[in-house]
C-alpha positions in Angstrom: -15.1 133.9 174.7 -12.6 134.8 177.7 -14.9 131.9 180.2 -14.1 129.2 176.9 -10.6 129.8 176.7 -10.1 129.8 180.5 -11.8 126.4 180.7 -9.6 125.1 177.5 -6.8 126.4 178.6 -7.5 124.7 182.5 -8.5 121.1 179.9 -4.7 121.4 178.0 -3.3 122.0 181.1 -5.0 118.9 183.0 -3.8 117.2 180.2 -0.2 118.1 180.4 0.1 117.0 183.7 -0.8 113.7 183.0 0.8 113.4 180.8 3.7 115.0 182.1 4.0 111.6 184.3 6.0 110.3 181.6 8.9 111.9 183.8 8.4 109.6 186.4 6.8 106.1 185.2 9.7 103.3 183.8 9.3 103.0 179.5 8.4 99.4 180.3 5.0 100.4 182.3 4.2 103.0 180.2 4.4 100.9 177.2 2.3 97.8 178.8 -0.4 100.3 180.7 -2.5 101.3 177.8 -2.7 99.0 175.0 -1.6 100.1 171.7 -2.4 103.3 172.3 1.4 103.7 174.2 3.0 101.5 172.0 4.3 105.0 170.6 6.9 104.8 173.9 9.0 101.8 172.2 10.2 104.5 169.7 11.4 106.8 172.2 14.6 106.5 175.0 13.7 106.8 178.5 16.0 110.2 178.4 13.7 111.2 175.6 10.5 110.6 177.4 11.4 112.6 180.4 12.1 115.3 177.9 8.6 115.1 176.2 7.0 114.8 180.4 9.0 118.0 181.5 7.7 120.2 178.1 4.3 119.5 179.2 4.5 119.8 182.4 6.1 123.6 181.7 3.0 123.7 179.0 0.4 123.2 181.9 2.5 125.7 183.9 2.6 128.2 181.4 -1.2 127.9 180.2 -2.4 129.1 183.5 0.2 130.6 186.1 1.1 133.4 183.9 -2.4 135.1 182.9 -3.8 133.7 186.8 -0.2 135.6 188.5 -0.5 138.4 186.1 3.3 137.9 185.7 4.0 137.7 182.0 0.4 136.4 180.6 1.8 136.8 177.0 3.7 133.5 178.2 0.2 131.6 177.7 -0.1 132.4 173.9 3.3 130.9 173.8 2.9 127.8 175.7 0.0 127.1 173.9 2.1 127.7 170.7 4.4 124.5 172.0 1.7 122.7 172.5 0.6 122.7 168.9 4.0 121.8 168.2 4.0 118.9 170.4 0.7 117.8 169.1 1.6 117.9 165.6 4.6 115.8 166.3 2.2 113.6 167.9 0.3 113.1 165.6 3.3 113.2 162.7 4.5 110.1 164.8 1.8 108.4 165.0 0.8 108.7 161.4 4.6 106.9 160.7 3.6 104.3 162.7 0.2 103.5 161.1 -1.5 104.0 164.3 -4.6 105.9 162.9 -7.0 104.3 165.2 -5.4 106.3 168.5 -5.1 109.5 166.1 -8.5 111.1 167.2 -7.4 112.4 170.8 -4.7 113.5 169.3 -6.4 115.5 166.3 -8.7 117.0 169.4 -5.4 118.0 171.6 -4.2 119.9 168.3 -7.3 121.8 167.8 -8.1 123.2 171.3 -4.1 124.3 171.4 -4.9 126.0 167.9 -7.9 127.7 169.3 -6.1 128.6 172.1 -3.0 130.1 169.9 -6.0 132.2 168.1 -7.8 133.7 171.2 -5.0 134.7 173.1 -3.1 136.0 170.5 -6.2 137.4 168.8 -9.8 138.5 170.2 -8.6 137.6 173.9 -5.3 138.5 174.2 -3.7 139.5 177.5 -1.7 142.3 176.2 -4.9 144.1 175.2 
């Protein structure tokens, strides 16, 4: 179980930091470089999408530095916690626009962060 939430936890964190580049690529770009599946971008100020970047690229900080340091690991839990938050405003936002067609990687995201919430917390945890 410990292995399964290592590698999830290394997956979200990959993630993040792609998708953290929203920090650093112009709305414009972001918008035109995947098809409607960043349309969601239009909806959302360039101040607001560096926001959104930096919170995941502190969530793929915080999903592996922590427990791999040994310096706070109940910071992992946590970070996963924000990343089901993010995720469910993901996919809140993309159920507003009627974009259910680029829902599923979404719905995927949410899960893994929920099953990292559970073993970390739970059967796994750090603190233990």
């Amino acid at each position: 179980m410990n292995l399964a939430l290592w590698i999830v936890a290394g997956l979200m964190a990959t993630v993040c930091l792609i998708g953290s580049s929203k920090m650093f690529v112009p709305k414009e770009k972001l918008a035109a470089s995947g098809g409607t599946a960043t349309r969601w971008v239009e909806d959302f100020s360039p101040r607001a999408l560096k926001a959104i970047g930096a919170v995941e690229l502190l969530a793929a900080a915080g999903l592996i530095l922590p427990a791999a340091l040994g310096i706070a690991p109940v910071l992992v839990p946590l970070a996963a916690t924000g990343l089901v938050l993010l995720f469910a405003g993901a996919l809140t936002m993309r159920l507003r626009r009627g974009e259910r067609a680029t829902i599923t990687g979404d719905l995927i995201y949410l899960a893994l962060a929920l099953f990292l919430v559970w073993g970390r917390f739970g059967p796994e945890s750090f603190t233990s």
